[in-house]
C-alpha positions in Angstrom: 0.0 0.0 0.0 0.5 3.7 -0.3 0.1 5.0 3.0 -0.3 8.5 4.5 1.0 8.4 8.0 0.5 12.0 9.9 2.5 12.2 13.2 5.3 10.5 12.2 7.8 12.2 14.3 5.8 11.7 16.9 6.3 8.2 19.0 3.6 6.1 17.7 3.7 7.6 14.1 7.7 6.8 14.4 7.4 3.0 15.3 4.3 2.5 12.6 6.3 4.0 9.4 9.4 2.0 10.2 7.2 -1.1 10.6 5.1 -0.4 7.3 8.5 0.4 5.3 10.0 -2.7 6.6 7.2 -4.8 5.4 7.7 -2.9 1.9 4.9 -0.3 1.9 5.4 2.9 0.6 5.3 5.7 3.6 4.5 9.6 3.1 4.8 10.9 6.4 3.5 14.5 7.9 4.1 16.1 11.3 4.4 20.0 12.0 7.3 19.3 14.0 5.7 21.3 16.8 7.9 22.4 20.4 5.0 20.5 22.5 8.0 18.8 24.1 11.8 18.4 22.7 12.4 19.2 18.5 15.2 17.1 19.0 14.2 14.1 19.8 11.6 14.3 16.6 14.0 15.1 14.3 16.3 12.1 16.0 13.2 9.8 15.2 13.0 11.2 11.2 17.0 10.2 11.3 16.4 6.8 11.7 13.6 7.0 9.0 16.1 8.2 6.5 15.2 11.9 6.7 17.8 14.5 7.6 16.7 17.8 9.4 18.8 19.8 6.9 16.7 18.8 4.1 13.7 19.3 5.8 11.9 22.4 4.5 8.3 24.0 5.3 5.4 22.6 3.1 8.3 20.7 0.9 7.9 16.5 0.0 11.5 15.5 1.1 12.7 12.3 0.4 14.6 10.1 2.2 17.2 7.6 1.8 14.8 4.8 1.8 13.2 5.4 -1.5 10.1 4.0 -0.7 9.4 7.1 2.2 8.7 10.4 1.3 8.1 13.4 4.5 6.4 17.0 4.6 6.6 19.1 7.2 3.4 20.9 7.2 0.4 21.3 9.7 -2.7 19.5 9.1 -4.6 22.7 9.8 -3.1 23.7 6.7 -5.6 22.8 4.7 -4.4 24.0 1.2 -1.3 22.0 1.5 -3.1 18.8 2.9 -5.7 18.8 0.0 -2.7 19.0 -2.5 -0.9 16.5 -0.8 -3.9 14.0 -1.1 -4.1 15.0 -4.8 -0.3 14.6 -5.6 0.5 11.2 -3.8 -3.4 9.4 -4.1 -2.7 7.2 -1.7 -4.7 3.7 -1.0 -4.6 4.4 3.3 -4.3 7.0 5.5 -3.5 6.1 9.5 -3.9 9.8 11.1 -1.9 9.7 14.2 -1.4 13.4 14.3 -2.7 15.6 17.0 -2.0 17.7 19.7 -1.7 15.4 23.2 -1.0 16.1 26.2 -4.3 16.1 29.0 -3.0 18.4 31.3 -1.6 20.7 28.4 -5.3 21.4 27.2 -6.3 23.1 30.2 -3.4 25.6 29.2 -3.5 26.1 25.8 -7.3 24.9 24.2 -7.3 26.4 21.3 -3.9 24.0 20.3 -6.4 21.3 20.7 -9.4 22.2 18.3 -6.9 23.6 15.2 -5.2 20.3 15.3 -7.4 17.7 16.9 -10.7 18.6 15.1 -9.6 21.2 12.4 -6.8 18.9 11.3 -9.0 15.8 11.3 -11.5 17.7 9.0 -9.1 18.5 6.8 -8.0 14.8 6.6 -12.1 13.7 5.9 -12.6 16.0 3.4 -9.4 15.0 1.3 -10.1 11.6 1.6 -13.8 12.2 0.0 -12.3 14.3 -2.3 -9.2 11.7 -4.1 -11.4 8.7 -3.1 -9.2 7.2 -0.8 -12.1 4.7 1.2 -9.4 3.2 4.3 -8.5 5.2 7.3 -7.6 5.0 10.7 -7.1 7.3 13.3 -6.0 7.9 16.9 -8.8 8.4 19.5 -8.3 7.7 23.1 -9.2 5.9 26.4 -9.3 10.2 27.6 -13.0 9.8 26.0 -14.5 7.2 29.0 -14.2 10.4 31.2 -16.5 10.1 34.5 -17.1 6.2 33.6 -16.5 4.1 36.2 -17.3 0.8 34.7 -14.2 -1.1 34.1 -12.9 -2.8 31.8 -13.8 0.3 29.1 -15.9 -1.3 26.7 -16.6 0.2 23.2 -20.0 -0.8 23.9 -20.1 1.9 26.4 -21.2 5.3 26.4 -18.9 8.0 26.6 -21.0 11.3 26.9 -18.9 12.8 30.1 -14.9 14.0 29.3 -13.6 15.6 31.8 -10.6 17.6 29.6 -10.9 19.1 26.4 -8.1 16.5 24.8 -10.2 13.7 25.9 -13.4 15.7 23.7 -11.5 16.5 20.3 -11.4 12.6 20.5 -14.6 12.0 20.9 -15.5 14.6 17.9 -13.4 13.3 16.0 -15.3 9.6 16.0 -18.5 11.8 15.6 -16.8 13.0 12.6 -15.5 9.9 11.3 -19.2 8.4 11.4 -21.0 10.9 9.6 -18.3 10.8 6.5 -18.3 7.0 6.8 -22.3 7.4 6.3 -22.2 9.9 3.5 -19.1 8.8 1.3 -18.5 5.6 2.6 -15.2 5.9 3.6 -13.8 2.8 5.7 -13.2 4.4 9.4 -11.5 3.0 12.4 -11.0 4.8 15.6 -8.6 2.9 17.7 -8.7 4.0 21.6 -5.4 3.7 22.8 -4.5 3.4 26.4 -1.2 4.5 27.8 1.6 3.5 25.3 5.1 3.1 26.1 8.2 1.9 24.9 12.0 3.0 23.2 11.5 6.9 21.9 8.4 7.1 23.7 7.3 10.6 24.5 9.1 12.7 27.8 5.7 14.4 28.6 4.9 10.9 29.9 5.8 9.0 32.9 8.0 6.6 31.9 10.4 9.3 30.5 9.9 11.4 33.5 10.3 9.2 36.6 13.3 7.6 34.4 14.9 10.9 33.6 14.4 12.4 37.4 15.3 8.6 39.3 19.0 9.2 37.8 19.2 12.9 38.1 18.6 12.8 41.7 15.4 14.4 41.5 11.7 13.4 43.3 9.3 12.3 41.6 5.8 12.8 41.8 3.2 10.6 42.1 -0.6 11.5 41.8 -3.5 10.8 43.3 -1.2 9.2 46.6 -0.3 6.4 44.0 -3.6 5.0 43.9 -3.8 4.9 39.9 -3.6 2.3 37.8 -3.2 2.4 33.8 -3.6 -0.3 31.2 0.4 0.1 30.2 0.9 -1.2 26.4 4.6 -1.7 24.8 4.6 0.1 21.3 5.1 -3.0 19.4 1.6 -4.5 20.4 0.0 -1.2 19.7 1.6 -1.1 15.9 1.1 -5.0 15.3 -2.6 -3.8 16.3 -2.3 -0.8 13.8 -1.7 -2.6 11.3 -4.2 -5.2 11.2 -7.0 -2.3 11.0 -5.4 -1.0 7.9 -5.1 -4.4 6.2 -8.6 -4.6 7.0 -10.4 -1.2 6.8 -14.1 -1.5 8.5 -17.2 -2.6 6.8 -20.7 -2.1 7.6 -22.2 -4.4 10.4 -24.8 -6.3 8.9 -26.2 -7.0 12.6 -26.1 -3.2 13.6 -30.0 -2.6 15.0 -31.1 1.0 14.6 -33.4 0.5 17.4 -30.7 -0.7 19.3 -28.0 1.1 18.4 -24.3 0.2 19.8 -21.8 2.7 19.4 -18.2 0.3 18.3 -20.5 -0.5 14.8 -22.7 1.3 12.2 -24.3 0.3 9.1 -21.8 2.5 7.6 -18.3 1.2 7.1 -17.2 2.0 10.8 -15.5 0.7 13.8 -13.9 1.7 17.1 -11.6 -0.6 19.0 -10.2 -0.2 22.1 -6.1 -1.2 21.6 -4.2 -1.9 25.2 -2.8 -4.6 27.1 -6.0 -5.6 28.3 -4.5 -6.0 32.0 -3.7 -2.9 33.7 -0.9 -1.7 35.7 -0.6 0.4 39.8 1.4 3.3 39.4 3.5 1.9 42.1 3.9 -1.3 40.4 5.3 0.6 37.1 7.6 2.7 39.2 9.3 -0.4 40.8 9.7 -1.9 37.4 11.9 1.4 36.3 13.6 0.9 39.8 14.7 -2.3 38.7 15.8 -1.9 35.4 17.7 1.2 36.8 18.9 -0.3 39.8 18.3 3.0 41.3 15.5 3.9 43.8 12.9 6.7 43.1 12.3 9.8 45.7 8.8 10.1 46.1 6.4 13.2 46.2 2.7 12.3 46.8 0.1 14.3 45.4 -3.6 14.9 45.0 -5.0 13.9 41.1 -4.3 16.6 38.8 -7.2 18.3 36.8 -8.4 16.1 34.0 -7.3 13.1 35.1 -8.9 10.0 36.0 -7.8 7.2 38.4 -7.9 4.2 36.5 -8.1 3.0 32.6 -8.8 -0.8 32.1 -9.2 -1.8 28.3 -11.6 -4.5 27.2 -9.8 -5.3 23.9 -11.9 -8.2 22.4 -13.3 -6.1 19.7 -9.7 -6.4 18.6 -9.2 -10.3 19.7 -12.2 -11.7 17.9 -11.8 -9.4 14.7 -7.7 -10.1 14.3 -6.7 -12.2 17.0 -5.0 -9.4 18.6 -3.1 -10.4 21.5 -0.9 -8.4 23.1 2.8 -10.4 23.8 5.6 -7.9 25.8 5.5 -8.4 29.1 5.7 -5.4 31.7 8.9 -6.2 33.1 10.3 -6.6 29.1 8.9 -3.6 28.1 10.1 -1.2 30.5 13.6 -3.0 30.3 13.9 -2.4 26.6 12.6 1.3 27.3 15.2 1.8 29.8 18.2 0.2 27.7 16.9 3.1 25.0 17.0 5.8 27.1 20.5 5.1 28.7 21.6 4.7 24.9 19.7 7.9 23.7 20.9 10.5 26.4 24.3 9.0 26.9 
């Protein structure tokens, strides 16, 4: 395939383009590059795709060494340049895994959230209708389940009640994703993921910042007194799971009752999947792991829960299992080695 993968100097984007080119599709990669957290370690992620920040230019295809990849730096709010990317490249996919994150960060800055989030993802439906491309998949979030208390998340559940503005750009942008998958039938499929981690993994998150402060001799602080849990999911089961929703972009659900409606289906060509590890994690448990692999014990701060946040996220992922016998394989104790490893090599 021909694939359009936004975001990918961001972690997940990162991981999904090297994995698609290894396989031997052809990648044309997007991201705006943006100072949410460290340039650097973007443009040290586009490196290792074969893209050099010297060549990179705004609103210019650059291609890299691998012939097959092609990158623009450009925002997806941009709409001009996105519509004439669509036209140029016509591309058979498009996996949309750029937008501002960051749920604490949206109760600073907003308006970052709805010119990228729900601007950007317009921009993304409209040139898809308009070149005809019919399979794409985008990045929602377990942020959406809000004030739900019902655990394990199911994509049968409701999710009416956000509590940040993050959490409802996602939750537009499924809204969104419906209604274009009901008027131009274009194959959608939001994938909810919950806390992913892993090598180049993001320093807004906790891994990077309890692993960064542990060997700098610096506290660190954990919310909500440590009672919090998170469905923790290594990178490579989150792209292996990528992957099998773009081989197989949705189709409408023959057993979809409009007097019954449930909200993972349609009888459009839509679908929402929850992607995790399916078995989630205490805080406390996580920050012993990154004791271990550092062989260095933590400082600890205990705080209240921040603004926005919520106390635990539990994935039901069997939307996933029975569709593509998803099953996620790395192991907690794996994972967070490998991260570590990476980060000692990295910041070296």
């Amino acid at each position: 395939m021909k694939v359009l993968v936004t975001g990918t100097a961001g972690f997940i984007g990162f991981h999904l383009a090297k994995k698609l080119l290894e396989r031997g599709d052809e990648v044309v990669g997007l991201d705006n590059i943006n100072d949410y957290y460290d340039i650097n370690l973007k443009y040290a992620r586009l490196e290792k795709l074969g893209i050099k920040q010297d060549d990179i230019k705004d609103n210019q295809l650059v291609t890299s060494s691998n012939k097959s990849h092609k990158f623009i730096k450009a925002d997806l709010a941009d709409r001009e340049t996105v519509e004439e990317l669509f036209k140029r490249e016509k591309f058979d996919a498009v996996c949309n895994l750029a937008a501002q994150a960051g749920v604490r960060y949206s109760l600073e800055n907003p308006h970052a959230y709805v010119d990228s989030n729900v601007v950007g993802f317009m921009n993304i439906l409209e040139s898809c209708r308009h070149t005809g491309v019919k399979n794409l998949a985008y990045a929602s979030s377990s942020s959406i389940y809000g004030l739900n208390k019902s655990q394990p998340f199911k994509t049968t559940d409701h999710t009416d009640h956000p509590v940040s503005l993050y959490a409802a750009t996602k939750k537009s942008n499924e809204m969104m994703a419906h209604a274009y998958s009901h008027l131009y039938n274009i194959s959608t499929t939001g994938l909810r993921f919950f806390t992913v981690y892993g090598p180049w993994g993001r320093p807004d998150m906790a891994p990077m910042l309890f692993t960064d402060a542990i060997l700098a001799d610096r506290p660190i602080k954990v919310f909500n007194h440590g009672n919090m849990s998170r469905d923790f999911t290594y990178i490579d089961d989150i792209v292996d799971g990528i992957i099998k929703v773009l081989d197989n972009p949705a189709k409408p659900d023959e057993s979809w009752n409009p007097e019954e409606p449930t909200p993972r289906s349609s009888s459009a060509p839509y679908r929402i999947y929850n992607i995790g590890n399916n078995a989630p994690v205490n805080l406390m448990e996580f920050i012993t792991e990154i004791e271990c692999s550092l062989g260095q014990v933590a400082q600890k701060i205990f705080m209240e829960m921040q603004p926005g946040d919520v106390e635990s996220t539990y994935a039901d992922t069997s939307g996933l299992m029975n569709d593509f016998n998803y099953s996620p394989s790395t192991p907690l104790d794996k994972g967070v080695t490998n991260f570590v490893k990476w980060y000692r090599e990295f910041y070296s």
